[in-house]
C-alpha positions in Angstrom: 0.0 0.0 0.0 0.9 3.2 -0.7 2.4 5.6 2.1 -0.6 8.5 2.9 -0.5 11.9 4.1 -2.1 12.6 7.4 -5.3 14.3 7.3 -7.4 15.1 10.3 -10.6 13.0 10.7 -12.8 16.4 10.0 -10.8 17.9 7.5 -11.0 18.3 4.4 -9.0 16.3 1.8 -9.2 18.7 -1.2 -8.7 22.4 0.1 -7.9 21.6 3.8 -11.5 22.9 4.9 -12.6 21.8 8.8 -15.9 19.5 8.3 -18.4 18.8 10.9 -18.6 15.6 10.4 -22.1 14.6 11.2 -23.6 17.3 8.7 -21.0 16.4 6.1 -22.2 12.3 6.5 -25.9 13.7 6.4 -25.3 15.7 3.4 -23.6 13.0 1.5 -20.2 14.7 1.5 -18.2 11.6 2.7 -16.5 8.9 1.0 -14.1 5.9 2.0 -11.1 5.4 0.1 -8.7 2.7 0.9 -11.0 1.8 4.6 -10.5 6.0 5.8 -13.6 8.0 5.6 -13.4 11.6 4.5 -15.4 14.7 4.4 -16.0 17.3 2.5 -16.4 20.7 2.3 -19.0 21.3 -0.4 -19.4 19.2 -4.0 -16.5 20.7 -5.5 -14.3 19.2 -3.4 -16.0 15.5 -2.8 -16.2 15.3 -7.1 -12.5 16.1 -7.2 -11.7 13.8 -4.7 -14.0 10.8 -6.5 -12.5 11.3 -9.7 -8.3 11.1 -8.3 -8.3 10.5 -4.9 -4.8 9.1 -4.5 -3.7 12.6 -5.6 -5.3 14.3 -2.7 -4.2 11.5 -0.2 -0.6 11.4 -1.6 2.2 12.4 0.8 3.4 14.9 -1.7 0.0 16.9 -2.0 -0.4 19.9 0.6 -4.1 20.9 1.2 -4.6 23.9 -1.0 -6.1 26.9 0.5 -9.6 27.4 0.5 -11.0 28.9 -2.1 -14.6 30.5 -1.7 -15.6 28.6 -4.9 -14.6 25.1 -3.2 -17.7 25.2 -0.9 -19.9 27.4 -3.7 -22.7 24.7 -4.1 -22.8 22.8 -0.9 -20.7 24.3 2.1 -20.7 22.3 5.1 -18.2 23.7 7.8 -17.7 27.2 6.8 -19.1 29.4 10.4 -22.3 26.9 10.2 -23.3 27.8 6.9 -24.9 25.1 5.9 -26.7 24.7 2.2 -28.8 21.5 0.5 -26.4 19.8 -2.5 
């Protein structure tokens, strides 16, 4: 197996983002990739992280900064702002 990054259990994967993790599970912003859950931010973020996410779990790959687009159509963590996908 691949060596992985270390990511915080309510963080964000893709832009670094801190989840709560119950809404982002209720919202269906969580996925499982190789037995860890994570959480997302908005829909941005959890598609990016479907489509490639060894890139965003490689040790090499530092959490960009969030972007106010990243959490645009679903934001889930951002001072309880909290919007349907």
């Amino acid at each position: 197996m691949v060596e992985q990054r270390t990511v915080a259990f309510n963080e964000d994967p893709v832009c670094g983002m801190t989840v709560d993790p119950d809404e982002g599970r209720a919202r269906g912003l969580a996925s499982t990739s190789q037995d860890r859950e994570c959480l997302f931010c908005g829909k941005g973020c959890f598609l990016e992280f479907r489509d490639d996410p060894e890139t965003f779990l490689a040790t090499g790959f530092g959490a960009r900064s969030w972007d106010p687009s990243c959490a645009s159509d679903s934001s889930i963590g951002r001072e309880g702002a909290y919007e349907a996908v």
